[in-house]
Gaussian input, Z-matrix of N, CA and C with variables (Angstrom, degrees):
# hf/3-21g

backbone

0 1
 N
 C     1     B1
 C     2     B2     1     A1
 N     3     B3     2     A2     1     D1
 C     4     B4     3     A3     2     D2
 C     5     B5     4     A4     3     D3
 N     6     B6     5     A5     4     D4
 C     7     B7     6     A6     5     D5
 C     8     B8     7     A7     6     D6
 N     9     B9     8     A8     7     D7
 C    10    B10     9     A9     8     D8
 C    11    B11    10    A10     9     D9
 N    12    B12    11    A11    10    D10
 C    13    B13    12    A12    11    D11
 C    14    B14    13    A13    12    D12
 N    15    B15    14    A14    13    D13
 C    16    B16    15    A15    14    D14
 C    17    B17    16    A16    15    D15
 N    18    B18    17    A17    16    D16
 C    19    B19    18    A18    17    D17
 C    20    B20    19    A19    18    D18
 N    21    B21    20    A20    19    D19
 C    22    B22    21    A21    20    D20
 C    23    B23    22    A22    21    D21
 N    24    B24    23    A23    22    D22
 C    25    B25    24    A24    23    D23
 C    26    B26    25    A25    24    D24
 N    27    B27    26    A26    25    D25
 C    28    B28    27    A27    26    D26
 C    29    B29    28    A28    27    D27
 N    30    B30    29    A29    28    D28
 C    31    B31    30    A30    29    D29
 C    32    B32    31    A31    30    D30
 N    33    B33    32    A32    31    D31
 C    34    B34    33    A33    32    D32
 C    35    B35    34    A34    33    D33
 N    36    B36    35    A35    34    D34
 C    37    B37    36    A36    35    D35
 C    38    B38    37    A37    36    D36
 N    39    B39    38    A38    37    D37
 C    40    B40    39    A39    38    D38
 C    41    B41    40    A40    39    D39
 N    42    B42    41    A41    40    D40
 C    43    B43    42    A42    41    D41
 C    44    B44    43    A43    42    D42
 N    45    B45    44    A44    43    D43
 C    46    B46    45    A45    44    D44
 C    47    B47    46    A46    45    D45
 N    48    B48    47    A47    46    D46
 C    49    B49    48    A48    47    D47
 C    50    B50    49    A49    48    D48
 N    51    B51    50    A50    49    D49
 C    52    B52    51    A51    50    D50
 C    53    B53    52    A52    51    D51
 N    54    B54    53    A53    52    D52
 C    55    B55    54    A54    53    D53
 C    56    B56    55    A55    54    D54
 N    57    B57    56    A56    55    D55
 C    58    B58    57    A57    56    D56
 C    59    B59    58    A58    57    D57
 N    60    B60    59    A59    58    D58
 C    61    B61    60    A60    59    D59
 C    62    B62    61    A61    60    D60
 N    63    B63    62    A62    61    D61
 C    64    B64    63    A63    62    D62
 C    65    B65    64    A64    63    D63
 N    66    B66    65    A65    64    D64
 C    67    B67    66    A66    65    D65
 C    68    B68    67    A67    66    D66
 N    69    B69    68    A68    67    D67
 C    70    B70    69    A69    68    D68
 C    71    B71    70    A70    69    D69
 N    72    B72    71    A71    70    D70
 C    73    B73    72    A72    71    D71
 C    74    B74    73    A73    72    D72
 N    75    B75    74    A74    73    D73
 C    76    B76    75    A75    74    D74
 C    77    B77    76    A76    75    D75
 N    78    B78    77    A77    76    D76
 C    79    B79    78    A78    77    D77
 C    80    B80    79    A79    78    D78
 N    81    B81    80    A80    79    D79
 C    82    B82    81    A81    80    D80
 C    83    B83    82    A82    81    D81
 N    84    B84    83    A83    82    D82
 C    85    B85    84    A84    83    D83
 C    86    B86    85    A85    84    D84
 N    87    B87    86    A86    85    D85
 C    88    B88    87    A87    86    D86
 C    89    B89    88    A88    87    D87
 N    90    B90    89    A89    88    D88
 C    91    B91    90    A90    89    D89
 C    92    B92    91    A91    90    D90
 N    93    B93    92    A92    91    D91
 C    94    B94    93    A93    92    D92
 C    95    B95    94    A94    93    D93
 N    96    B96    95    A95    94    D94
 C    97    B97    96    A96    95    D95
 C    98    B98    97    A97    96    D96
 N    99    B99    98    A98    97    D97
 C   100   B100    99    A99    98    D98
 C   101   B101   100   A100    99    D99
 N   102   B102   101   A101   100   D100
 C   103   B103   102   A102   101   D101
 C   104   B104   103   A103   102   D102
 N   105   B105   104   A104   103   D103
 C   106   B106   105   A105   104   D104
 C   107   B107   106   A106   105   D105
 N   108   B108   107   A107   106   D106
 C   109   B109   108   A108   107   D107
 C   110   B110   109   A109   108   D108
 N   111   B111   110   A110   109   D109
 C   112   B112   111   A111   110   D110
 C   113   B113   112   A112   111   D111
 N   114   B114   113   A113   112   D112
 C   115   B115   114   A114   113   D113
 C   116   B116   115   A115   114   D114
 N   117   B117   116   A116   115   D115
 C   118   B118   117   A117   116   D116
 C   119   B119   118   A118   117   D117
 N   120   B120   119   A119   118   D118
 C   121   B121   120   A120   119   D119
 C   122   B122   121   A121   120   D120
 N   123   B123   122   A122   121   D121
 C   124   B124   123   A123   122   D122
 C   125   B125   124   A124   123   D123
 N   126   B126   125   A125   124   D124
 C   127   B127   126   A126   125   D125
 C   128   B128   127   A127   126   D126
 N   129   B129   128   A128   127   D127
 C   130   B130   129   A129   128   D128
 C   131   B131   130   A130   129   D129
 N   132   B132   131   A131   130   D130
 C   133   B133   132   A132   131   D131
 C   134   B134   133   A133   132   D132
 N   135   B135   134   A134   133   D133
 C   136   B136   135   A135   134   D134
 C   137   B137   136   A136   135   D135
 N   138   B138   137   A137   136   D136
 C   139   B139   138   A138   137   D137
 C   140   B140   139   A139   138   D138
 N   141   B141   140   A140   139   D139
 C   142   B142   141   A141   140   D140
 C   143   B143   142   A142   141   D141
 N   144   B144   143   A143   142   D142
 C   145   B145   144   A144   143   D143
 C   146   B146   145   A145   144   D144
 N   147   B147   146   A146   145   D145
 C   148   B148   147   A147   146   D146
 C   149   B149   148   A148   147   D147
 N   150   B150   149   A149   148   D148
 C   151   B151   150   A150   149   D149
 C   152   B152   151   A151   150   D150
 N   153   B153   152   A152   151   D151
 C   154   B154   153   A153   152   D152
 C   155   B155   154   A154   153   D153
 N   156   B156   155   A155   154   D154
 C   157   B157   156   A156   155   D155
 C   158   B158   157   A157   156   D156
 N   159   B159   158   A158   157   D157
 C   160   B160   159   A159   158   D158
 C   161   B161   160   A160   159   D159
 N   162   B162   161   A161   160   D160
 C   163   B163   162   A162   161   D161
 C   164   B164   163   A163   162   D162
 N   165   B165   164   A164   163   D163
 C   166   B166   165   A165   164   D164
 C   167   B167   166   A166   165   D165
 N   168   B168   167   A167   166   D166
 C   169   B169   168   A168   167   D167
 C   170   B170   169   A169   168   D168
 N   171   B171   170   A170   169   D169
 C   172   B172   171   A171   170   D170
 C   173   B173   172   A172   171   D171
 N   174   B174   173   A173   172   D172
 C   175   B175   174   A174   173   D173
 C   176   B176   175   A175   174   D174
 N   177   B177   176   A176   175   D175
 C   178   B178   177   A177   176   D176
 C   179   B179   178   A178   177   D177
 N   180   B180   179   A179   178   D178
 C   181   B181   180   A180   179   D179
 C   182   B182   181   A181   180   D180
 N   183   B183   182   A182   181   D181
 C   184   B184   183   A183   182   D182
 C   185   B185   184   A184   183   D183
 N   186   B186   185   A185   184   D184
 C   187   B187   186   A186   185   D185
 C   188   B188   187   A187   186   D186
 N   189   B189   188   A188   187   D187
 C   190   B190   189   A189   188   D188
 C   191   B191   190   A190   189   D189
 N   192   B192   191   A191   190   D190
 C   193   B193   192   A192   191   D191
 C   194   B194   193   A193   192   D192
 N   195   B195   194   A194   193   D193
 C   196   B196   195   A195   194   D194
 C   197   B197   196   A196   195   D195
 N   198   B198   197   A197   196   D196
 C   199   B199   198   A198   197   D197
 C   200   B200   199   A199   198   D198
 N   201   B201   200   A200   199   D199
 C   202   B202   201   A201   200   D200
 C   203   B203   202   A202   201   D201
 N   204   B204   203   A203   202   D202
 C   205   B205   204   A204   203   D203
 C   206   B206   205   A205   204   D204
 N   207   B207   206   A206   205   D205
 C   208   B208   207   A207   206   D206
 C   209   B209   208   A208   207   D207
 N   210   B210   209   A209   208   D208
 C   211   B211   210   A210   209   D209
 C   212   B212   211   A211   210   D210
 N   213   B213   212   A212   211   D211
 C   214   B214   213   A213   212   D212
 C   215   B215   214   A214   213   D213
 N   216   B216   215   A215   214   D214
 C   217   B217   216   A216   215   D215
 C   218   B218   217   A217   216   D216
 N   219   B219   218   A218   217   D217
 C   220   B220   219   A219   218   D218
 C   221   B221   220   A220   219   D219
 N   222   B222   221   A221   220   D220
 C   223   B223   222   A222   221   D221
 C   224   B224   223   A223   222   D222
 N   225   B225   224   A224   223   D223
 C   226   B226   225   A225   224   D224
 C   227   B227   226   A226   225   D225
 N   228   B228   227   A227   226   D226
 C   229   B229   228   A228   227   D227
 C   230   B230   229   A229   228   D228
 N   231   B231   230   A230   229   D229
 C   232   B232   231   A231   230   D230
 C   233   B233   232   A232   231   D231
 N   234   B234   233   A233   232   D232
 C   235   B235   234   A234   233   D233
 C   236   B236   235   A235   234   D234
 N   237   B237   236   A236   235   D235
 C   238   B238   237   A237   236   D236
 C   239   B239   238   A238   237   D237
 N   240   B240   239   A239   238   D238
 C   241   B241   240   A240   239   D239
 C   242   B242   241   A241   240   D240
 N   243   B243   242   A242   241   D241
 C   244   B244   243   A243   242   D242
 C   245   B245   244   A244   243   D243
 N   246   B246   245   A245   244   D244
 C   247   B247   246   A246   245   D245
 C   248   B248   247   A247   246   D246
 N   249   B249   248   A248   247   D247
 C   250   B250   249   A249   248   D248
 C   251   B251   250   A250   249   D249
 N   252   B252   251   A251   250   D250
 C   253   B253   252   A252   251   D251
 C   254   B254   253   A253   252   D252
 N   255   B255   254   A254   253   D253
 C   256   B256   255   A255   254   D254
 C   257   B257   256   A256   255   D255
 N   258   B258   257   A257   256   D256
 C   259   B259   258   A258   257   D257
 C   260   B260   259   A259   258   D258
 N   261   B261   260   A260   259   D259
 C   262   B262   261   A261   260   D260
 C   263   B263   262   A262   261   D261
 N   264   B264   263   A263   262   D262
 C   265   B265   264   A264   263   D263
 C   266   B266   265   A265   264   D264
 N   267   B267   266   A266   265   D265
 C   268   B268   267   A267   266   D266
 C   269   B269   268   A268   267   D267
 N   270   B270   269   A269   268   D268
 C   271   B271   270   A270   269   D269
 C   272   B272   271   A271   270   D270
 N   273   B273   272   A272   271   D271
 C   274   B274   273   A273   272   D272
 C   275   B275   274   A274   273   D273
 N   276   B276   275   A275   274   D274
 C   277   B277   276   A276   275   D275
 C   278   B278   277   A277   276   D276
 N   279   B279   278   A278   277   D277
 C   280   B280   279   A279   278   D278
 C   281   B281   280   A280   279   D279
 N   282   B282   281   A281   280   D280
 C   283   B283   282   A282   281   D281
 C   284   B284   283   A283   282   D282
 N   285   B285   284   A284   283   D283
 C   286   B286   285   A285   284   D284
 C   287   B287   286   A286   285   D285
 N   288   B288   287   A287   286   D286
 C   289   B289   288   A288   287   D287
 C   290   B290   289   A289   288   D288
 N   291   B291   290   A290   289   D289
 C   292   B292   291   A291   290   D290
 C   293   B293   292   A292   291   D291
 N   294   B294   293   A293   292   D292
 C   295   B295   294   A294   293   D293
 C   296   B296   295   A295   294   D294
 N   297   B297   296   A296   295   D295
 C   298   B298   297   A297   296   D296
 C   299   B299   298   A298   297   D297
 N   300   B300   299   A299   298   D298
 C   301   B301   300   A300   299   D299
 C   302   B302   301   A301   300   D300
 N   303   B303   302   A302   301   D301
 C   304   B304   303   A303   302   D302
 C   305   B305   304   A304   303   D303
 N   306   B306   305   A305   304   D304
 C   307   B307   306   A306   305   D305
 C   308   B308   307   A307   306   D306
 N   309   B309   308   A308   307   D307
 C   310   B310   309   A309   308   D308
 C   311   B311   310   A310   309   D309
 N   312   B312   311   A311   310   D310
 C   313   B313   312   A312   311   D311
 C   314   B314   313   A313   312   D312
 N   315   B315   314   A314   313   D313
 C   316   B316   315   A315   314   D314
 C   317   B317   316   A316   315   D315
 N   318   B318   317   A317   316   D316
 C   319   B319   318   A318   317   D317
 C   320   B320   319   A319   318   D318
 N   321   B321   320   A320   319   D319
 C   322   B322   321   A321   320   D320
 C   323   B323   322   A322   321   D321
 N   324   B324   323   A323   322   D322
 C   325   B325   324   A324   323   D323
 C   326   B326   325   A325   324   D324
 N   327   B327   326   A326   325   D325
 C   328   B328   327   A327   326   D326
 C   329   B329   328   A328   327   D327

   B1=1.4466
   B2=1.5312
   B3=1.5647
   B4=1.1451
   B5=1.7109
   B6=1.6281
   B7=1.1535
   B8=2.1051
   B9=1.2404
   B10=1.7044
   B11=1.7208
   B12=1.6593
   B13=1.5459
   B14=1.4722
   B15=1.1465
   B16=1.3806
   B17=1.6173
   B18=1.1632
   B19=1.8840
   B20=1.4063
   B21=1.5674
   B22=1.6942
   B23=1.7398
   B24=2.0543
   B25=1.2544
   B26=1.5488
   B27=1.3418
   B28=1.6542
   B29=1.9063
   B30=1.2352
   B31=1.9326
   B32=1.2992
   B33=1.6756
   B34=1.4308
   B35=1.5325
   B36=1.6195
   B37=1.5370
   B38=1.9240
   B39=1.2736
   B40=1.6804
   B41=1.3652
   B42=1.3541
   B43=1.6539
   B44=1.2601
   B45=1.7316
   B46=1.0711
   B47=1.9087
   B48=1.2552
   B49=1.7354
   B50=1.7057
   B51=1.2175
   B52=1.1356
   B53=2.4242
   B54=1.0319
   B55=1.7504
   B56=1.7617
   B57=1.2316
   B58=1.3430
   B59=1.7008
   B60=1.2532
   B61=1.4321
   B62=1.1944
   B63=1.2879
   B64=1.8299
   B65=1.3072
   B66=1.3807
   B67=1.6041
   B68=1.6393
   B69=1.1056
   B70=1.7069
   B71=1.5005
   B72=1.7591
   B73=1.7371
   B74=1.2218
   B75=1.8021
   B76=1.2433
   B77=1.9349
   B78=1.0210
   B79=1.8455
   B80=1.3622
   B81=1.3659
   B82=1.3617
   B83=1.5069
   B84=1.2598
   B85=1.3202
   B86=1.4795
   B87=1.4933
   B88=1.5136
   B89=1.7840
   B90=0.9307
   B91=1.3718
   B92=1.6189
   B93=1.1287
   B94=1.4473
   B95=1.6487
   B96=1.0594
   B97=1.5962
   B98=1.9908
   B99=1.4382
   B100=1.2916
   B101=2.0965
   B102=1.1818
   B103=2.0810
   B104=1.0859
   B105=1.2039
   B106=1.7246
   B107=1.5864
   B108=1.1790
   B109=1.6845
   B110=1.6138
   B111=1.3734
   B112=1.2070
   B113=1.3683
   B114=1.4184
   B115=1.7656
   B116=1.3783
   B117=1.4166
   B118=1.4242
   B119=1.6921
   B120=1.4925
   B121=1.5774
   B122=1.6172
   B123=1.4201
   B124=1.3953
   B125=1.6542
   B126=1.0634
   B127=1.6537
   B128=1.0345
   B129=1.6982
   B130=1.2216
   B131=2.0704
   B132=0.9157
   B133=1.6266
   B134=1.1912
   B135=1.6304
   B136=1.4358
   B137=1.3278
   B138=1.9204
   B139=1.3846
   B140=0.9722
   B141=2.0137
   B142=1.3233
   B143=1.5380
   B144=1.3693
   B145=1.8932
   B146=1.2617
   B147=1.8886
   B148=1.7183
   B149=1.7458
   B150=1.5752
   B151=1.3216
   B152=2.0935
   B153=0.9309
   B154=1.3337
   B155=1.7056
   B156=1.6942
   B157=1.6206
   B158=1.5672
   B159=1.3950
   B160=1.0850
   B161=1.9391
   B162=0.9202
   B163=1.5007
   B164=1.5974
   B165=1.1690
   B166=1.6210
   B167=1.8086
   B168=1.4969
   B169=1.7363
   B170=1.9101
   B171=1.8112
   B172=2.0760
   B173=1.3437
   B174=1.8272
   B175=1.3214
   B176=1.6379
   B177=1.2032
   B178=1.0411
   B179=1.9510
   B180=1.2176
   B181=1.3833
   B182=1.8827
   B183=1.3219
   B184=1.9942
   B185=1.8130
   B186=1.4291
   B187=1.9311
   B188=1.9029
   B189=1.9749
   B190=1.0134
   B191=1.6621
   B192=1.1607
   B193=1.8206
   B194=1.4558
   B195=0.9555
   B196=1.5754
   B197=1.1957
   B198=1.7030
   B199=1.3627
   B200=2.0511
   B201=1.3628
   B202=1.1464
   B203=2.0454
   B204=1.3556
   B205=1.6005
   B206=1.8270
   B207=1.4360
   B208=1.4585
   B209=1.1850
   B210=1.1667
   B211=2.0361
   B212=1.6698
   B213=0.9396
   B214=1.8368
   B215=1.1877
   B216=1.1446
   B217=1.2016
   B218=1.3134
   B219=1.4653
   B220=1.5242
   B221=1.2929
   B222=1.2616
   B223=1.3534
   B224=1.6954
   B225=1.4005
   B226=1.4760
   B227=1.5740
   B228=1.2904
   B229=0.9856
   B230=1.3610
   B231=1.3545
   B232=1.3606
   B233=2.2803
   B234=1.3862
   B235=1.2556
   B236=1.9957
   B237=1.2532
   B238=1.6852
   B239=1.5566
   B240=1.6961
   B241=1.2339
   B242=1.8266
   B243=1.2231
   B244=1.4599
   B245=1.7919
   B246=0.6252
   B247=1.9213
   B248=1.2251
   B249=1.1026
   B250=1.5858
   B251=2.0428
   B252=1.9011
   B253=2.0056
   B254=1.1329
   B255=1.3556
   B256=1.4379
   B257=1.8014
   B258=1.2525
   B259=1.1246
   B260=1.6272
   B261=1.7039
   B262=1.5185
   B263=2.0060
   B264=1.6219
   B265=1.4499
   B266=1.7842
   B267=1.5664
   B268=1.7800
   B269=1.6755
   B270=2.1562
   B271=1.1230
   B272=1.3587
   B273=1.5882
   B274=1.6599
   B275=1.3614
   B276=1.4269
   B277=1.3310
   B278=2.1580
   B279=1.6033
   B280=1.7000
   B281=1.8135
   B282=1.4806
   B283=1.1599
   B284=1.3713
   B285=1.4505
   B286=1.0776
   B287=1.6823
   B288=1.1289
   B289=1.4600
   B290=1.6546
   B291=1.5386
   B292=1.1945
   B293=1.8619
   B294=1.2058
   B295=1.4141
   B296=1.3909
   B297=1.8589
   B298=0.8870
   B299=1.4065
   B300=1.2951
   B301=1.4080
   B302=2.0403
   B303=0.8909
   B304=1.2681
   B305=1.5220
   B306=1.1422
   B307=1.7640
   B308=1.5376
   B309=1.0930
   B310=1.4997
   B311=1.9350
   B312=1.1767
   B313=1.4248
   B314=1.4261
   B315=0.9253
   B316=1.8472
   B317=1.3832
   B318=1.3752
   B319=1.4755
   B320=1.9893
   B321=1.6729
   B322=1.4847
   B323=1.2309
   B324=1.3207
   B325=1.6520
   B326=1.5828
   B327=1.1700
   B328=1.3748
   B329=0.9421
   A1=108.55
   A2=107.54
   A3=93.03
   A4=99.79
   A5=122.99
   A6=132.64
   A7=104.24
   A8=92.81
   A9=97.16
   A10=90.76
   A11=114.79
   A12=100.77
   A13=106.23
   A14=133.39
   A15=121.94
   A16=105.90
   A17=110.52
   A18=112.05
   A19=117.82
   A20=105.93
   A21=112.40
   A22=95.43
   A23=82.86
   A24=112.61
   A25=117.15
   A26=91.46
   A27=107.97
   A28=118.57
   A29=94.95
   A30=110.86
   A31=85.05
   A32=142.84
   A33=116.29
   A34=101.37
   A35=108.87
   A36=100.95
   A37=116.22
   A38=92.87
   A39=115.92
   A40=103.12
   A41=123.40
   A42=136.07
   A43=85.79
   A44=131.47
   A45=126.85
   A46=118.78
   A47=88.76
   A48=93.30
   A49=87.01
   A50=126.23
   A51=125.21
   A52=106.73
   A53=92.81
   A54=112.00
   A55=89.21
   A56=125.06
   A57=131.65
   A58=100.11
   A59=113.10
   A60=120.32
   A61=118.61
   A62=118.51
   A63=104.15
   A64=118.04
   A65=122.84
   A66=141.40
   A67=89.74
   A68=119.30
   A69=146.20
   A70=103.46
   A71=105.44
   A72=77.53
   A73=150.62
   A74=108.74
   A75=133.96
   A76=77.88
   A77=103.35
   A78=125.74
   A79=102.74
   A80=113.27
   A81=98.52
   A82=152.86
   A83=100.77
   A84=92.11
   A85=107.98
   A86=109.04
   A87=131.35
   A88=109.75
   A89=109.34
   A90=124.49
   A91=114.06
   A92=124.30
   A93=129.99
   A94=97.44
   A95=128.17
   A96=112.74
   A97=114.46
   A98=83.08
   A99=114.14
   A100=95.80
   A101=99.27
   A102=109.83
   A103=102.52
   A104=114.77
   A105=118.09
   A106=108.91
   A107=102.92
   A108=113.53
   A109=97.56
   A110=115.41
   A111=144.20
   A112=111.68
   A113=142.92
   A114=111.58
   A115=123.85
   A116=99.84
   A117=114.44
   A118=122.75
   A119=99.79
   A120=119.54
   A121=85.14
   A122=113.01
   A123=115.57
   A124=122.49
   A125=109.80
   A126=126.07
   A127=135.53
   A128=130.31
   A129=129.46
   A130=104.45
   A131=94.40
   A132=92.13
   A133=96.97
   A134=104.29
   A135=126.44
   A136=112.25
   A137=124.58
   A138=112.19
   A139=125.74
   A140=128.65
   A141=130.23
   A142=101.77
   A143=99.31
   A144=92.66
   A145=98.59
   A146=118.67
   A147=109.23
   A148=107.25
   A149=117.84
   A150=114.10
   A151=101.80
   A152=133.70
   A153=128.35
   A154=120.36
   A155=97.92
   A156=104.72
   A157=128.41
   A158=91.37
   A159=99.22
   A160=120.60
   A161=106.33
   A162=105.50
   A163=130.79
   A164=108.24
   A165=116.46
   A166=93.13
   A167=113.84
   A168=127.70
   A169=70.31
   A170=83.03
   A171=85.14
   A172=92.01
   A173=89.25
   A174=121.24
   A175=132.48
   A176=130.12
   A177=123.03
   A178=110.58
   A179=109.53
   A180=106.02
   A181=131.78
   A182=105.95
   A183=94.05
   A184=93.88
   A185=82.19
   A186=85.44
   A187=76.66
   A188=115.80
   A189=112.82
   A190=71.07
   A191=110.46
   A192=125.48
   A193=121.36
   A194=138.52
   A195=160.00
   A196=110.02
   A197=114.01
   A198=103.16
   A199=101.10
   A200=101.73
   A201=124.28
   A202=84.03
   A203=120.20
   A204=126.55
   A205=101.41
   A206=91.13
   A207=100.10
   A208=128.92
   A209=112.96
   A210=125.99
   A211=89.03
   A212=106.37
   A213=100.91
   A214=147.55
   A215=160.41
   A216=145.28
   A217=99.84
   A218=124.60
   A219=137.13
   A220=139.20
   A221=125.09
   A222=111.68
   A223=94.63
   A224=105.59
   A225=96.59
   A226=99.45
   A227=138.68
   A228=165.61
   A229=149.38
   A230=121.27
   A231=142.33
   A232=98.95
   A233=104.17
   A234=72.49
   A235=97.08
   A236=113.22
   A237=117.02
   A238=94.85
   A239=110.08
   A240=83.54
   A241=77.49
   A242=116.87
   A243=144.40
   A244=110.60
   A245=115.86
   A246=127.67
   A247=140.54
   A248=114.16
   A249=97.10
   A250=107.23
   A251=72.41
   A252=78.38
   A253=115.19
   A254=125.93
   A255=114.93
   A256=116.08
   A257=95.22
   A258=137.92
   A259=116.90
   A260=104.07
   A261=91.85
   A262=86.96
   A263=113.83
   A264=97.27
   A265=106.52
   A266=89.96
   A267=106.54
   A268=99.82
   A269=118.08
   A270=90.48
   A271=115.30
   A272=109.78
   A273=123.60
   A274=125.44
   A275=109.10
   A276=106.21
   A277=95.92
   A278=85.35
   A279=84.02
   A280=91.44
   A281=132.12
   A282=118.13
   A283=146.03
   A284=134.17
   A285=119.87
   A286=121.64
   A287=105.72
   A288=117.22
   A289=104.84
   A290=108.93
   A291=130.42
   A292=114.70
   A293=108.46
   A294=104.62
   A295=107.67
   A296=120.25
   A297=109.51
   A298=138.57
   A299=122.13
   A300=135.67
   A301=123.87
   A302=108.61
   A303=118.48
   A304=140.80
   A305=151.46
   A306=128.64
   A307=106.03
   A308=115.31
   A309=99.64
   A310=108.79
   A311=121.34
   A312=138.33
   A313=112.19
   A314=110.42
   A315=121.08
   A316=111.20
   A317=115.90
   A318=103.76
   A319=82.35
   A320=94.02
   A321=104.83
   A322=109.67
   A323=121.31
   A324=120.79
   A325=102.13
   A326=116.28
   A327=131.22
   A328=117.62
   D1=153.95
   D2=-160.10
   D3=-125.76
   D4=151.40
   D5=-152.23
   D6=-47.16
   D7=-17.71
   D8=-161.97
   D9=-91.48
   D10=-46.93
   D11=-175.81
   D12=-65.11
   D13=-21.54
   D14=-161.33
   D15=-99.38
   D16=-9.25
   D17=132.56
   D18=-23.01
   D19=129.59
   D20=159.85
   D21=-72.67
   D22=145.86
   D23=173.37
   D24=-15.72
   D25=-82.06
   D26=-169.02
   D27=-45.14
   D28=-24.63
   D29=-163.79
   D30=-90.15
   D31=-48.92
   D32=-162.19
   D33=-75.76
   D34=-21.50
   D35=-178.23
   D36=-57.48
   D37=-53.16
   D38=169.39
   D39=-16.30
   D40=-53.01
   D41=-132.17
   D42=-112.21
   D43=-53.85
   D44=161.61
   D45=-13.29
   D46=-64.39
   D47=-140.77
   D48=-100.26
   D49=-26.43
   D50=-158.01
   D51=-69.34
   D52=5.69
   D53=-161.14
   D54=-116.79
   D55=-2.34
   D56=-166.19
   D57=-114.17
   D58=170.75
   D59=169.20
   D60=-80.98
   D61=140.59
   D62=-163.22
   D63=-70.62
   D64=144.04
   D65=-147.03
   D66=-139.20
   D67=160.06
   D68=149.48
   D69=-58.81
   D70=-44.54
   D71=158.26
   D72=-95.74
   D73=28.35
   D74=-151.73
   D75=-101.55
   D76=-58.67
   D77=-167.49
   D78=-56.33
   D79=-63.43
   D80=165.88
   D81=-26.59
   D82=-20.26
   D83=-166.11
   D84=-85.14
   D85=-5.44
   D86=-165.91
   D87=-91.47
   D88=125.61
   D89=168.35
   D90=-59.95
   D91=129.21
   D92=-165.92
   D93=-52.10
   D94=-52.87
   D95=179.05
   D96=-121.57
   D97=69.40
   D98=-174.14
   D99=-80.51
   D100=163.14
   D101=163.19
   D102=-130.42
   D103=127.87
   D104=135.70
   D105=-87.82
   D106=171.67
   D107=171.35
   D108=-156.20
   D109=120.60
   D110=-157.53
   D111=-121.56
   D112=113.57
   D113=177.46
   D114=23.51
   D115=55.72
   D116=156.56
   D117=91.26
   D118=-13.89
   D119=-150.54
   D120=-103.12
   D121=143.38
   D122=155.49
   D123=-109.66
   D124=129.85
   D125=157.72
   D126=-85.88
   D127=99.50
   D128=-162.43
   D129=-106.47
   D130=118.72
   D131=172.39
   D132=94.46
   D133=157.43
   D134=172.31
   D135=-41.54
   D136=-73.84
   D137=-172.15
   D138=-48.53
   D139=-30.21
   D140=-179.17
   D141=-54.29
   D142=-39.27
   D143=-157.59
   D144=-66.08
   D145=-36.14
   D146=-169.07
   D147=-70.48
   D148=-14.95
   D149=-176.90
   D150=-87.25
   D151=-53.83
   D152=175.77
   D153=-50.43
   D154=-24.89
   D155=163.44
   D156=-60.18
   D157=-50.47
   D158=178.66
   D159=-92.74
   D160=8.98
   D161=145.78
   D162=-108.87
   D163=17.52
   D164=-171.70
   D165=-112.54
   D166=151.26
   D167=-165.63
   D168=-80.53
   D169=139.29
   D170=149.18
   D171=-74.42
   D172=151.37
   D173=160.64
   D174=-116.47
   D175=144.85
   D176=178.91
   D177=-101.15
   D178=113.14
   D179=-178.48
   D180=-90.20
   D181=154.16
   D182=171.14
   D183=-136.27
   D184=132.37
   D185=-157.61
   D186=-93.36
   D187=153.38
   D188=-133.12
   D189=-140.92
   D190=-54.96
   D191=-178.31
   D192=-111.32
   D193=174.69
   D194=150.27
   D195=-150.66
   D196=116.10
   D197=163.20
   D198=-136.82
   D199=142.44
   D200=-148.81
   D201=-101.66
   D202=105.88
   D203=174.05
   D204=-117.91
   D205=167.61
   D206=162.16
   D207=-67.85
   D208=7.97
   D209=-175.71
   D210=-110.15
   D211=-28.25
   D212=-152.01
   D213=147.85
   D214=176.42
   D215=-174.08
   D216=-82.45
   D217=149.29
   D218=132.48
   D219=-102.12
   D220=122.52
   D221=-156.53
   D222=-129.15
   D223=121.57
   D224=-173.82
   D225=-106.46
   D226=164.94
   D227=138.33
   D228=-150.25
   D229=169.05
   D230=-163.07
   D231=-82.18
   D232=113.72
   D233=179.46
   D234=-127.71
   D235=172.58
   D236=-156.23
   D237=-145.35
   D238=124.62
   D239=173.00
   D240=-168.38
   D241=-158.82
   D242=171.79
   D243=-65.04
   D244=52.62
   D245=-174.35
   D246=-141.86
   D247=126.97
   D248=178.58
   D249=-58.43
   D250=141.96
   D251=-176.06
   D252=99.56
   D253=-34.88
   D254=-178.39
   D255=-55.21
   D256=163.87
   D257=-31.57
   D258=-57.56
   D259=159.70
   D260=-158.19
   D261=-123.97
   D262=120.12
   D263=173.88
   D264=-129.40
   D265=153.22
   D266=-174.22
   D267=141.73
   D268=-22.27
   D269=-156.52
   D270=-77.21
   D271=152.93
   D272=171.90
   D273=-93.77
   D274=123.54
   D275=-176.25
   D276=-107.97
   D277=130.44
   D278=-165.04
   D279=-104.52
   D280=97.86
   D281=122.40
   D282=-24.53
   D283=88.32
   D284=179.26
   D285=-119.00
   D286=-3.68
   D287=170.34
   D288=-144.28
   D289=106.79
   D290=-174.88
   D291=-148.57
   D292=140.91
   D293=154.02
   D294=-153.76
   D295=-165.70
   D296=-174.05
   D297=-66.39
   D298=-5.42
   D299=165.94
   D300=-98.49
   D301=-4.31
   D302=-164.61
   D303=-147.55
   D304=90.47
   D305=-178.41
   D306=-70.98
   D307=125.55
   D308=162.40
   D309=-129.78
   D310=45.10
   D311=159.99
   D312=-163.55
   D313=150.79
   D314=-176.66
   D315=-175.15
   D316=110.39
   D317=-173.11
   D318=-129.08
   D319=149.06
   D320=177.00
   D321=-118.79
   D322=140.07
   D323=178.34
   D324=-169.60
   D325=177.24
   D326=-179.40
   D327=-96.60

């Protein structure tokens, strides 16, 4: 098994779709007053997340780690896209409030 199947449900979906153009089922997976935190910036609620989406390059990702803590998942990867730097690898995407229906924390950093 491999570090990405042995991902909870919802997180391989994340990674799934998140390399795609944004969809309703991209949004979904987000809890109506869900955060991301992105380069430093926080996003509170659904529209923030559809406005920080759509100013960020799609990316194409290669997930590198999973590690399963008492805060949450970490999922590090390699990500490639339209940017200065690319490809850029180490970044962490920290799940910390998730279950099977929902993300409602996500902070990204290096």
């Amino acid at each position: 098994m491999t570090a990405t199947q042995a991902a909870p449900a919802i997180i391989r979906r994340y990674f799934e779709l998140a390399g795609q153009p944004d969809s309703e089922d991209y949004f979904g997976l987000f809890a109506e007053d869900a955060v991301v935190e992105d380069e430093s910036t926080e996003y509170r609620g659904i529209e923030a997340i559809r406005r920080w989406r759509r100013a960020v390059p799609l990316v194409s990702y290669e997930i590198t780690d999973i590690e399963e803590t008492p805060a949450g998942a970490i999922v590090t990867a390699t990500i490639t896209g339209d940017f200065p730097g690319s490809p850029f690898a180490g970044l962490r995407y920290r799940f910390s409030d998730y279950d099977e229906s929902a993300i409602r924390a996500l902070r990204i950093a290096p």
